[in-house]
C-alpha positions as CSV (number, residue, x, y, z in Angstrom):
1,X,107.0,-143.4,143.1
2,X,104.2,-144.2,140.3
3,X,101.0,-145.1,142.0
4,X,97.6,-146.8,139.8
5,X,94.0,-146.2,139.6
6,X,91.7,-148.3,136.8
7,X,94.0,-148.7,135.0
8,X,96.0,-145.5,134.6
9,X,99.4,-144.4,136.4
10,X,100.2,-141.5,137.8
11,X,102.8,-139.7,140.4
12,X,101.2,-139.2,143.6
13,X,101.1,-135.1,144.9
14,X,100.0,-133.9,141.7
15,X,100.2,-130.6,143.2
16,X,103.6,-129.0,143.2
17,X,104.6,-127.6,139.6
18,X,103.7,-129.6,137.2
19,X,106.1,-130.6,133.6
20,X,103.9,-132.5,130.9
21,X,107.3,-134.0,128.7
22,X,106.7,-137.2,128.9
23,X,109.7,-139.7,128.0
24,X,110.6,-143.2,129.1
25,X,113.7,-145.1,128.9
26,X,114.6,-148.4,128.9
27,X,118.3,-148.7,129.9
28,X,120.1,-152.0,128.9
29,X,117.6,-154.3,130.1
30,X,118.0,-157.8,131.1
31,X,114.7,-160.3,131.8
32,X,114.8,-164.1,131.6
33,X,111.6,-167.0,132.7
34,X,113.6,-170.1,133.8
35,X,116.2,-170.9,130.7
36,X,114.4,-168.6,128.4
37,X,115.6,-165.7,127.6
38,X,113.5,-162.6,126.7
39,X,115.8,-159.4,127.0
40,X,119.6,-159.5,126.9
41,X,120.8,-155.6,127.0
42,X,117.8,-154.6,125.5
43,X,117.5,-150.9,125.1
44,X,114.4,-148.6,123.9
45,X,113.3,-145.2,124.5
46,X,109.6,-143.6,124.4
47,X,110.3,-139.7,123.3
48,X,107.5,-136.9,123.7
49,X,105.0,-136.7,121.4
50,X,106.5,-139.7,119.7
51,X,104.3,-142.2,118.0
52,X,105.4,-145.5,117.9
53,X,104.5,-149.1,116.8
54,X,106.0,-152.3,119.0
55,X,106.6,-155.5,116.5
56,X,108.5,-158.5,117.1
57,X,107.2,-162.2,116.7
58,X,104.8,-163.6,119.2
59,X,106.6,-164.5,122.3
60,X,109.3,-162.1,121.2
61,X,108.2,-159.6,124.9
62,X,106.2,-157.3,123.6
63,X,104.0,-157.7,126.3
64,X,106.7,-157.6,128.5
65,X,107.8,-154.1,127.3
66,X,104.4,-152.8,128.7
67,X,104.1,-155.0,131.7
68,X,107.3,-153.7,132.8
69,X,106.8,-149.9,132.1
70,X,104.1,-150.5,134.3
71,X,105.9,-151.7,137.1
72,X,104.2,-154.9,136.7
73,X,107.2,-157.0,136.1
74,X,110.4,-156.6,137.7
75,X,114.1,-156.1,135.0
76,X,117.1,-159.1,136.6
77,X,119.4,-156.4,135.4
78,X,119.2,-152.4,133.9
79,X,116.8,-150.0,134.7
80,X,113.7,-148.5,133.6
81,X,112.8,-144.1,133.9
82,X,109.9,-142.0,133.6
83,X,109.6,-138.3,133.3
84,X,108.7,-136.5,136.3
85,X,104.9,-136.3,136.6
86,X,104.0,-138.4,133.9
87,X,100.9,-140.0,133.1
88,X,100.5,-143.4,131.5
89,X,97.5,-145.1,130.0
90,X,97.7,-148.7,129.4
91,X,95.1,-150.6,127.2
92,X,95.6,-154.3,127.6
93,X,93.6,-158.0,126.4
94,X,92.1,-158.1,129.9
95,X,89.9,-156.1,130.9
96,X,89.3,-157.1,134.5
97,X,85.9,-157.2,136.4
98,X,83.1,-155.0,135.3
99,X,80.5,-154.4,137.1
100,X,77.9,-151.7,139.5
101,X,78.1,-149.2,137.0
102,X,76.4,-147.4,133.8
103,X,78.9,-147.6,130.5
104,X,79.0,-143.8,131.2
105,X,79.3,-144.0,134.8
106,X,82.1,-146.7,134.4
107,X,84.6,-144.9,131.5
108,X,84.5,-141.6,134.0
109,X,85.6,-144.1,136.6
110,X,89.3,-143.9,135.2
111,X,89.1,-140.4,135.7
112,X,89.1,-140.2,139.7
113,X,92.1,-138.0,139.7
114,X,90.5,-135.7,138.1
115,X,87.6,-135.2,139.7
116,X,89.7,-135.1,143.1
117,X,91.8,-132.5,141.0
118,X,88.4,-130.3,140.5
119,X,87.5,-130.3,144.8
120,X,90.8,-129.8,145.7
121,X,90.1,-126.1,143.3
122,X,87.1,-125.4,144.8
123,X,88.7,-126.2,148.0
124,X,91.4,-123.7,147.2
125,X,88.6,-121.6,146.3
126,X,86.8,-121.6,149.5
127,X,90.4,-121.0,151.2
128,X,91.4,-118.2,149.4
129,X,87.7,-116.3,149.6
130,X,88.8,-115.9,153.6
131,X,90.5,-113.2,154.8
132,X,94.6,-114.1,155.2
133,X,98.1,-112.9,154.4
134,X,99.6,-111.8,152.0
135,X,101.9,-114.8,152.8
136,X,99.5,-117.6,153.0
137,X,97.5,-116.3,150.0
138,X,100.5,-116.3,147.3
139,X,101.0,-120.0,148.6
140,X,97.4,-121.0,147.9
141,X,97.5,-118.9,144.6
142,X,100.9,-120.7,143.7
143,X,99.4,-124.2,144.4
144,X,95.5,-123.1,142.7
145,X,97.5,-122.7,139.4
146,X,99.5,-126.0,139.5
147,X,96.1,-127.8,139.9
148,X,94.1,-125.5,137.4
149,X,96.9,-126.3,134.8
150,X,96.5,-129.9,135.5
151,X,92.8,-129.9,135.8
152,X,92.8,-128.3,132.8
153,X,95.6,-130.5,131.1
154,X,93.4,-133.7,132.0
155,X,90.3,-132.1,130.1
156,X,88.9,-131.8,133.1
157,X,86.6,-129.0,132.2
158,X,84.5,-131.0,129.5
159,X,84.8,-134.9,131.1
160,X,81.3,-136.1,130.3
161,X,80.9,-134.2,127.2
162,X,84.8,-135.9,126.2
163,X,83.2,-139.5,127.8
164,X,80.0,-139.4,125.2
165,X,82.0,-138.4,122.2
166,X,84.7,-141.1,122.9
167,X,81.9,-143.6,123.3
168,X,79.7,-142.7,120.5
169,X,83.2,-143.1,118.4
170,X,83.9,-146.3,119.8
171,X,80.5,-147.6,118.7
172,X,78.6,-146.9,121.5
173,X,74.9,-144.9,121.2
174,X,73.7,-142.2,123.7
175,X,70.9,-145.3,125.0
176,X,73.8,-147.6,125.7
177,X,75.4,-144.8,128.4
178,X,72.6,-145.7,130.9
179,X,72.8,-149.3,130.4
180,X,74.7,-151.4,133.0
181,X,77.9,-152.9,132.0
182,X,77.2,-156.4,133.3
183,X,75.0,-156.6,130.0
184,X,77.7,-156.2,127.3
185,X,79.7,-159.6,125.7
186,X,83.5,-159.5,126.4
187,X,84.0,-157.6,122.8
188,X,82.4,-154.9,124.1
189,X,83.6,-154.5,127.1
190,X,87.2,-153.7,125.4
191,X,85.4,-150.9,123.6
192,X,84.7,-149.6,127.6
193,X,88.1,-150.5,128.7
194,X,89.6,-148.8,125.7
195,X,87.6,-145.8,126.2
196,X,88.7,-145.4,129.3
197,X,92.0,-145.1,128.4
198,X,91.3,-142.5,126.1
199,X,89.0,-140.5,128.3
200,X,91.8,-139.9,130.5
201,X,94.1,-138.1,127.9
202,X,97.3,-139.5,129.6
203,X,100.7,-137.9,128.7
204,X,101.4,-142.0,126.9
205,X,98.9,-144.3,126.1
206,X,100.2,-148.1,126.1
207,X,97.8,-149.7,123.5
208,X,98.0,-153.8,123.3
209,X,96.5,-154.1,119.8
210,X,93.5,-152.0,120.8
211,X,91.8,-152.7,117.2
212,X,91.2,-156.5,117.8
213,X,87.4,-156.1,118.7
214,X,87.1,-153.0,116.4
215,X,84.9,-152.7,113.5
216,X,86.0,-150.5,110.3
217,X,84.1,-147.8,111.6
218,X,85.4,-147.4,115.3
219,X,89.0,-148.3,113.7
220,X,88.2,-145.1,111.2
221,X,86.9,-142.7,114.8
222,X,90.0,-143.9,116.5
223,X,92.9,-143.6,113.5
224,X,91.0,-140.0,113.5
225,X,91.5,-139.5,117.0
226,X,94.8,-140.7,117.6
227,X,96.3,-138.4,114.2
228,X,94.5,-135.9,115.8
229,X,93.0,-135.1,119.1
230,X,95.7,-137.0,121.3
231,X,99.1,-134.7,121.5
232,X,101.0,-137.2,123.9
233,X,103.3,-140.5,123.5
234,X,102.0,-143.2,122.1
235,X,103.5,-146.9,122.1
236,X,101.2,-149.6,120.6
237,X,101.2,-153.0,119.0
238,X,98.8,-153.7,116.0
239,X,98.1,-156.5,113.7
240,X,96.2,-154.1,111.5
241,X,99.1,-153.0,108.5
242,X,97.6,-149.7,107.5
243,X,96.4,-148.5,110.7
244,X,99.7,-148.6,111.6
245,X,100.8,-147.3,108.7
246,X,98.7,-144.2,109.1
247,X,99.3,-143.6,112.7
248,X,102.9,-144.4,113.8
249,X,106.6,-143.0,112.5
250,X,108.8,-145.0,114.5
251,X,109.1,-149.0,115.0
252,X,110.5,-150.7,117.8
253,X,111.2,-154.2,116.7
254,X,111.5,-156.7,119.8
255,X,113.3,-159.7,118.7
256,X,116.6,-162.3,120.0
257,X,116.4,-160.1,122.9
258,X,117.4,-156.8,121.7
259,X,115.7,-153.7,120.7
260,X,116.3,-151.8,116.9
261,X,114.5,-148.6,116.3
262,X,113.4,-147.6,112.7
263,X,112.6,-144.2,112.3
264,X,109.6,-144.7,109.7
265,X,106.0,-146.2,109.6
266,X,105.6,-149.7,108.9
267,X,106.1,-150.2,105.8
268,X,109.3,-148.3,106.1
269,X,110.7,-150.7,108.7
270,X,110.0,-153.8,106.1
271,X,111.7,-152.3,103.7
272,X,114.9,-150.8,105.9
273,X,115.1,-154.4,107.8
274,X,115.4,-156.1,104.8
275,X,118.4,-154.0,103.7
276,X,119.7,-154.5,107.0
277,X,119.2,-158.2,107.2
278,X,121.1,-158.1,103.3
279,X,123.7,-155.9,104.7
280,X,124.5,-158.3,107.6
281,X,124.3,-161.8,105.4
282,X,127.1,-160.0,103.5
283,X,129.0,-159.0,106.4
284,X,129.0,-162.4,107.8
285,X,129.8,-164.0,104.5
286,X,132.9,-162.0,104.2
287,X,133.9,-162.6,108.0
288,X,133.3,-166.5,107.9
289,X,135.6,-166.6,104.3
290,X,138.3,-164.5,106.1
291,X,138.1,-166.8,109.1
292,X,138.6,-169.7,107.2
293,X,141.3,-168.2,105.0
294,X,143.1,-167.7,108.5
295,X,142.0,-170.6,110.4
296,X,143.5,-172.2,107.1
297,X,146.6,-170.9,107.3
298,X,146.8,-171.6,111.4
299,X,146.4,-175.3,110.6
300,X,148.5,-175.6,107.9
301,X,152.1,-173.7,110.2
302,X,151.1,-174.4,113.2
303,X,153.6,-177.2,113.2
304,X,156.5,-175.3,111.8
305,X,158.7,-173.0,113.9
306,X,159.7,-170.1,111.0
307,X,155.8,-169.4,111.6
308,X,155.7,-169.8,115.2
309,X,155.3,-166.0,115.1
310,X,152.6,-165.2,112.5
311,X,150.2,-168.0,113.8
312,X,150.5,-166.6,117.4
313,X,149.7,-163.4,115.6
314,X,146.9,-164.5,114.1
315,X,145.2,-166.7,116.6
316,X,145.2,-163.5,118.8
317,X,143.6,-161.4,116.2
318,X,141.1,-164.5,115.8
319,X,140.4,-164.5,119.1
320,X,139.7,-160.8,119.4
321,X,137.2,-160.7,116.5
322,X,133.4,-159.8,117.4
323,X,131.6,-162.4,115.9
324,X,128.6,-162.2,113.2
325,X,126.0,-164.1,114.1
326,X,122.6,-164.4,112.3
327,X,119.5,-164.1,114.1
328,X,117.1,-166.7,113.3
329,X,114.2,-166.9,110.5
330,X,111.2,-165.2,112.1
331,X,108.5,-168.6,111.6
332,X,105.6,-167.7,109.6
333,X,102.9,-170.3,108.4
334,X,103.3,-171.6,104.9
335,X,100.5,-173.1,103.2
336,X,97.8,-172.6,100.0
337,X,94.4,-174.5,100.0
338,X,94.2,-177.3,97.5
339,X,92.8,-176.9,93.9
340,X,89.5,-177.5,94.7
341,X,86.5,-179.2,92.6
342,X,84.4,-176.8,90.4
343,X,81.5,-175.5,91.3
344,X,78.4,-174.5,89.4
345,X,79.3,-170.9,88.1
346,X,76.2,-169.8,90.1
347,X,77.5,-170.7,93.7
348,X,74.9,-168.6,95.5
349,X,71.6,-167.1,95.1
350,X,69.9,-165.0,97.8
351,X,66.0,-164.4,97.3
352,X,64.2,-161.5,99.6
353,X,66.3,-162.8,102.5
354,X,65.2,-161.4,105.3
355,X,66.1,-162.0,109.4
356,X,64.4,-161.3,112.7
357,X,65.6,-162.4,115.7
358,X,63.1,-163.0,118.9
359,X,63.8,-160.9,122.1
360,X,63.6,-161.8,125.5
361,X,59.8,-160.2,126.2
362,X,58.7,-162.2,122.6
363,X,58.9,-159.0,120.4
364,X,60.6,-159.4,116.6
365,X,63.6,-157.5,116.2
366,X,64.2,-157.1,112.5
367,X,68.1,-157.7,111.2
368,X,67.6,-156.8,107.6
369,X,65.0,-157.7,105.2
370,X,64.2,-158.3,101.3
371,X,68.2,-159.1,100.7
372,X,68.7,-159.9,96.5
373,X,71.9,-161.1,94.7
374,X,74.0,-163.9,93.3
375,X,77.5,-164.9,94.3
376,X,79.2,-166.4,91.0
377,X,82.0,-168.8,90.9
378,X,85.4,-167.1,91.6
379,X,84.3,-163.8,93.1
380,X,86.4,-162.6,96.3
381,X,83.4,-160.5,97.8
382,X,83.2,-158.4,101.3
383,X,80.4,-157.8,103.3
384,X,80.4,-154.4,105.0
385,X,78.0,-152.6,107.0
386,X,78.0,-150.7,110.2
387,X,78.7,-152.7,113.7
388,X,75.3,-154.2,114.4
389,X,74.2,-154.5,110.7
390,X,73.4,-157.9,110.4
391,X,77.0,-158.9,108.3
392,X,77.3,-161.9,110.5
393,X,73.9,-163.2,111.4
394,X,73.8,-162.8,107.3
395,X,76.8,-165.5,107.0
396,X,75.3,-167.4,109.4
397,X,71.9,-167.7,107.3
398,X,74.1,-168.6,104.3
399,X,75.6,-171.5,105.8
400,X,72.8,-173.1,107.3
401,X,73.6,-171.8,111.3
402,X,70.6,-170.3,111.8
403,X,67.0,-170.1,109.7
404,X,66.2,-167.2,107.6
405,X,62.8,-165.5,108.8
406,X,61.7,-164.9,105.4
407,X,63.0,-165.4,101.5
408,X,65.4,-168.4,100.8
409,X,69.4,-169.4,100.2
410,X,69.5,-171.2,96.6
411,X,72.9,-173.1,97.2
412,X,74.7,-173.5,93.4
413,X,75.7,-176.9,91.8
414,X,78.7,-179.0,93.3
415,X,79.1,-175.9,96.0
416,X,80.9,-177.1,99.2
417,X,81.3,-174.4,101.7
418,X,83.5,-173.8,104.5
419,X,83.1,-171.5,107.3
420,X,85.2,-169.8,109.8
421,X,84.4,-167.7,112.5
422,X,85.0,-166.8,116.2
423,X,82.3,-169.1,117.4
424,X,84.1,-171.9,114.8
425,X,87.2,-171.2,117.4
426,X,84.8,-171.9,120.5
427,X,83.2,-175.1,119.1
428,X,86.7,-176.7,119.6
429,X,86.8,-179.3,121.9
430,X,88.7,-177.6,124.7
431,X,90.1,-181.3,125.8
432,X,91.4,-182.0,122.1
433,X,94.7,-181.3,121.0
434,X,95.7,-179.8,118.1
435,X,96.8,-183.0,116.2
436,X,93.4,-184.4,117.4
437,X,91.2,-181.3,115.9
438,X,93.0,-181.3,112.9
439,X,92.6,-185.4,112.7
440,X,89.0,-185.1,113.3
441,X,88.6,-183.8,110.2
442,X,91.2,-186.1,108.2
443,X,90.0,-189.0,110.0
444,X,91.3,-191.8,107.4
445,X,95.1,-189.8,106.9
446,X,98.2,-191.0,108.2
447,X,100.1,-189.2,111.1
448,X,102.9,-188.0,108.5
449,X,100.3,-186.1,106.6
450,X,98.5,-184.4,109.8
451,X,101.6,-183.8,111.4
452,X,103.4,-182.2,108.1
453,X,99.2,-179.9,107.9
454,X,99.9,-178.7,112.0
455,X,104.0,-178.1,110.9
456,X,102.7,-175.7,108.3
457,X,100.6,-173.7,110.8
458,X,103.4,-173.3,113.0
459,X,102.3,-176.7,115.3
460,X,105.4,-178.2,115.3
461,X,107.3,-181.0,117.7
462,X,105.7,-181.0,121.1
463,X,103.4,-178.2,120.0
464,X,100.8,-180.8,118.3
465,X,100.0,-182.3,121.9
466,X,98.8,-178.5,123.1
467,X,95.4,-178.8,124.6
468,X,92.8,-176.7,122.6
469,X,92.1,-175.0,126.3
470,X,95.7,-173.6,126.5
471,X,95.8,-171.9,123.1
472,X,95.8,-168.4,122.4
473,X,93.4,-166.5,120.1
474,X,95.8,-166.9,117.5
475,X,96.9,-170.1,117.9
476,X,93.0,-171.3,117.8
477,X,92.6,-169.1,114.6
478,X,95.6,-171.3,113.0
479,X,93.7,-174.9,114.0
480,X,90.4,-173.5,112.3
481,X,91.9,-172.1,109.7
482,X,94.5,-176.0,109.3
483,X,90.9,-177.5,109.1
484,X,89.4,-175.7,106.8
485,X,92.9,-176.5,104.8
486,X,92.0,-180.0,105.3
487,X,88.7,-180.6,103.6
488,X,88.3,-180.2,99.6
489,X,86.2,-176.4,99.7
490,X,85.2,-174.1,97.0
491,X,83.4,-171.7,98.7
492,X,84.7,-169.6,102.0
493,X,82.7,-167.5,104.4
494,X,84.9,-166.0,106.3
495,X,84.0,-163.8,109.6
496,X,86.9,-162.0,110.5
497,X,89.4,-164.4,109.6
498,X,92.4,-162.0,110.7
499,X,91.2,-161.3,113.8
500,X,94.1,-162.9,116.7
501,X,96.7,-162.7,113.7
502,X,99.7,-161.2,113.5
503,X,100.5,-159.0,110.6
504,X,103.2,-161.6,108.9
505,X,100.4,-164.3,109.3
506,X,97.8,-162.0,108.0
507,X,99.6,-161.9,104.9
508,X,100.4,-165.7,104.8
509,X,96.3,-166.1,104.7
510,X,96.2,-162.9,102.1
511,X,98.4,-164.4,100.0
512,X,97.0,-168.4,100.2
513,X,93.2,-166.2,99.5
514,X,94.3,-164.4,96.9
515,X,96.1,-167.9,94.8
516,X,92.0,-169.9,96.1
517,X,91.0,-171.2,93.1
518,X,87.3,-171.0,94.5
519,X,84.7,-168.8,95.7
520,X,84.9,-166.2,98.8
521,X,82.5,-164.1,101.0
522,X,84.0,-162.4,103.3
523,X,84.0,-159.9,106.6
524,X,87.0,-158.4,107.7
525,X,88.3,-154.8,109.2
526,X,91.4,-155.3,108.2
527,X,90.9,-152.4,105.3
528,X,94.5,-153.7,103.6
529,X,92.9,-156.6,103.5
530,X,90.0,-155.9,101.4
531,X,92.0,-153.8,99.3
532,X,94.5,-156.5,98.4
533,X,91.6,-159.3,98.0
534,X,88.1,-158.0,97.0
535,X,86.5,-158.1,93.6
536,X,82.9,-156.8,94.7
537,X,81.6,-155.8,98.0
538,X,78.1,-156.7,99.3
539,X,77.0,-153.9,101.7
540,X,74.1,-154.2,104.4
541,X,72.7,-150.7,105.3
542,X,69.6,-150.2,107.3
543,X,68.7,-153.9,106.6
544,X,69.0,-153.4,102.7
545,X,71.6,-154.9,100.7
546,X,73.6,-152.5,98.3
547,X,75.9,-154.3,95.3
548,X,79.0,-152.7,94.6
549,X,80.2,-154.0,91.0
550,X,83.9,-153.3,91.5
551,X,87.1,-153.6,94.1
552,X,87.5,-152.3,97.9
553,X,88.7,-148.9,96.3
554,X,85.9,-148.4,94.2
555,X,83.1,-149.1,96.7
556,X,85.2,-146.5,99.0
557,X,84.8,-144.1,96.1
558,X,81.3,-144.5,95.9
559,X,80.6,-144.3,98.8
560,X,82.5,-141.0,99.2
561,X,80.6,-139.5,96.3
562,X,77.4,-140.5,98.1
C-alpha cells in the first residue's frame, strides 16, 4: 500500500528489512476519457538505475504515465507494480499551495520521513541503553539497523547541508533560505518544488519537464547532478534536446496508445524510429500488393466452381492475416516568416545603456550600467548572463517596454521589430479566441488567409474557436509566435521563445529562425538552440556587457579559457 507526503511516495512501516531495487511495471494497460482513447495494451517498464526519457506528442498520455504510477489515476484494464519499499519522487507543472515557511524550511518539508526515521533511532537508542534481554535487545538491534540503513540511504545524516547545496544549484543564494516563500513568482516556486524532489534522494524521480523555468546555469547544476550524484531511477519528459541527450539512455515513446522502448539517448531514438517507421511502410506496401493480388484473384473465380476450392482457400488465409496499419503523421507546425523589407545595415545601436529599477522603500537597485554595441543587419545574436542579470529587463529597454535610466537605444533605418515573450503570452485577451488574436493583427485579411496562418500552427477545425483562457503554455506560445508570423518584421527579440514547446516544434521555430532573412536578438536556455542558430553572443556580467565576435561554441570556449 503506497502512502504520500509533499509530494513524495513511500510504503508505510519503513522499518522491517529494507531492499532499495527499485523497478516499476506497467502491465498491458488499458485507459480511455469518454470515446478517446489513450492506452490500448500499453506496456512499459522502469528498471533500476535506469535513466529514461518519456516522448510522445502532446496529448499522446505522458502525463498519464506519471499520474498513474502515482496512484493518481485509476488503469480500466492491466495493472501497474512497484518494488517493495520503494521510493518515488514526482516533479509536476503544479506546484500546489506554498506558504508558512522559509525556502529552507519548506524544501526539508518533503523530508518528514526522514526526520521521523532519525527519533525513531534515538528512540531505539534510549531503548536499548536500559537493562533487557538478550531476546528483546537483538530485536531492537535488528530493527536499529533497518532504520540506520534507511536513515542513512535517505541522506539523512547531512539534510540541511544537502537542502543549501541543492538550492544554491537551483539558483537560489544562502539570503533567499530565510526568506518566506509567499514572496517568490510562480517560476520560482518550481525551482522549490523541484528541489524538493531532489532533497529527498527517492529510489525514482518522476520529472515533468523539470527544465521549463530553468536558466542555463541551473539546467548545467542539475544535468551535473542528475549524471552524477542521483544513483536511482529516473523517468522524465523534456523539451530540451541535449539535456536529454546528455542524461538519459533509454526512450519510451507514448503514442496511438502503445508503448516502444529504444534502448539509446535521444538522438538515437530519431534515428532508430525512422528506420522502423521505413521498415514498416515497406512491410505494408508489400502486404496491401499481395492483398490485392489475392483479393484479385477472389473476384475474378469466385463465380466458377473448378475454383470453388482455392478461393475458400484463400479467403481463409485473407481472413487470418494480421493487418499493417500505419500509425498517423505526428502534426508538427509548418511555417517560415515572410521575406521581410530591408533594414538599415545598422539595425541597433546601444550607447552607455544603463538600468535601475526603484524598490519598494524608494532605494535604486542597479540592473547593469554603461552597456555599448551595435546590432547589424542579419546577425542571429544571444544574450546570456546569469539568472538575475538583467537579459530581459535589457530586451525590454530595446523595445521601448520600459525606459532606460541612463544612455540611449539608437533604432537603425527602416527597422521594425517584433517581440515575443512570456508577458507577450499574458497580454492576450483571455476572452479572444485564437482566430480573433491572430485577426487582430491581420485586421483587413480574409478568413481563408487567417484560418490557413492558425492551420499552420496546429489551430485547425474547431481548434480556431479555443478561448485564449483555455490554452496551454504551448498552445499560447504558437498564437504569439502566428502573430508575430503575421506582421512584415525584420528584427526579432525573442525571450525564451522555446519555452512551453515541444522538442519537434522547437525545431520547426529553429529551422523557420535559421531560413529569417532579418535581424535576431535573442534569450534562450535551450543550449542546442544557440548552437544551431547564433552568430555572436552578447553577454551581461555584473551589469557590464561582454561582445563575443563568434558562434555559441566559440563564446563557450572563451569562456572556458577564462
Amino acid at each position: 500500500m503506497l502512502a504520500c507526503l509533499h509530494g513524495v511516495w513511500y510504503f508505510p512501516g519503513l522499518f522491517p528489512q529494507i531492499t532499495f531495487a527499485s523497478m516499476i511495471h506497467l502491465n498491458n494497460i488499458h485507459k480511455q476519457y469518454g470515446s478517446h482513447i489513450l492506452f490500448q495494451g500499453a506496456s512499459l517498464q522502469v528498471l533500476p538505475n535506469s535513466r529514461n526519457g518519456l516522448v510522445g506528442p502532446n496529448g499522446a498520455g505522458k502525463t498519464s504515465v506519471f499520474r498513474l504510477i502515482m496512484g493518481e489515476e485509476e488503469v480500466d484494464k492491466g495493472d501497474i507494480s512497484c518494488s517493495q519499499k520503494t521510493v518515488i519522487g514526482y516533479f509536476s507543472q503544479d506546484v500546489g499551495e506554498m506558504s508558512g515557511r522559509t525556502v529552507l524550511e519548506e524544501v526539508m518539508s518533503a523530508a518528514g520521513e526522514v526526520v521521523e526515521l532519525g527519533q525513531r533511532m534515538r528512540q531505539l537508542e534510549t531503548q536499548m541503553s536500559q537493562p533487557m534481554d538478550d531476546d528483546a535487545l537483538a530485536g531492537l538491534l535488528e530493527e536499529y539497523g533497518s532504520v540506520t540503513d534507511m536513515f542513512e540511504h535517505r541522506g539523512g545524516y547531512d539534510l540541511e547541508s544537502r537542502a543549501k547545496a541543492i538550492l544554491g544549484g537551483l539558483g537560489f543564494s544562502e539570503a533567499d533560505f530565510l526568506l518566506p516563500v509567499e514572496t517568490y513568482s510562480g517560476g520560482w516556486k518550481m525551482r522549490i518544488a523541484l528541489a524538493k524532489i531532489l532533497v529527498i534522494n527517492p529510489d525514482v524521480l518522476l520529472l515533468d519537464e523539470p527544465t521549463n523555468h530553468l536558466d542555463i546555469e541551473s539546467i548545467l547544476w542539475l544535468e551535473e547532478w542528475l549524471a552524477n550524484d542521483y544513483k536511482g531511477s529516473l523517468l522524465m519528459t523534456c523539451h530540451d534536446r541535449e539535456f536529454m541527450n546528455r542524461i538519459v539512455s533509454r526512450v519510451i515513446e507514448i503514442a496511438n496508445g502503445q508503448a516502444t522502448t529504444y534502448n539509446g539517448d535521444y538522438d538515437f531514438y530519431l534515428r532508430e524510429r525512422e528506420i522502423r517507421r521505413e521498415q514498416l511502410q515497406a512491410s505494408y506496401r508489400r502486404q496491401q500488393e499481395m492483398l490485392a493480388k489475392e483479393e484479385e484473384f477472389i473476384a475474378k473465380f469466385a463465380a466458377r466452381v473448378s475454383h470453388a476450392a482455392q478461393v475458400q482457400s484463400r479467403i481463409k488465409k485473407l481472413e487470418k492475416i494480421e493487418r499493417i496499419v500505419l500509425p498517423p503523421e505526428q502534426k508538427v507546425m509548418k511555417f517560415n516568416f515572410p521575406v521581410p523589407p530591408r533594414s538599415g545595415e545598422d539595425v541597433l545601436h546601444l550607447k552607455n545603456l544603463g538600468k535601475e529599477w526603484q524598490t519598494v522603500n524608494g532605494s535604486a537597485k542597479p540592473v547593469f550600467s554603461g552597456l555599448s554595441g551595435t546590432v547589424r543587419r542579419l546577425e542571429k545574436i544571444a544574450l546570456v548572463g546569469v539568472n538575475g542579470a538583467g537579459k530581459s529587463t535589457l530586451l525590454k529597454v530595446i523595445t521601448g517596454r520600459t525606459e532606460p535610466s541612463a544612455g540611449e537605444v539608437i533604432t537603425g533605418t527602416g527597422v521594425t521589430t517584433g517581440y515575443f515573450s512570456q508577458h507577450a503570452m499574458d497580454s492576450l485577451n483571455a476572452e479572444h479566441t485564437v482566430f480573433e488574436a491572430v485577426q487582430e493583427v491581420l485586421p483587413l485579411e480574409n478568413i481563408g488567409v487567417i484560418r490557413n496562418l492558425c492551420a499552420a500552427f496546429l489551430f485547425q477545425g474547431d481548434d480556431v474557436d479555443k478561448r485564449i483562457a483555455s490554452l496551454s503554455g504551448g498552445e499560447k506560445s504558437r498564437v504569439v509566435l502566428a502573430r508575430l508570423l503575421a506582421r512584415p518584421l525584420n528584427f526579432l527579440v525573442l525571450d525564451e521563445p522555446t519555452n512551453h514547446l515541444d522538442i519537434l516544434s522547437r525545431e520547426v521555430l529553429l529551422d523557420a529562425l535559421k531560413a529569417f532573412e532579418g535581424t535576431i536578438l535573442l534569450v534562450s536556455h535551450d543550449r542546442h538552440f544557440l548552437r544551431s542558430l547564433v552568430t555572436r553572443v552578447f553577454e551581461i556580467d555584473h551589469g557590464e556587457m561582454r561582445i563575443y565576435e563568434g558562434d555559441y561554441e566559440y563564446y563557450l570556449e572563451q569562456v572556458t579559457e577564462q
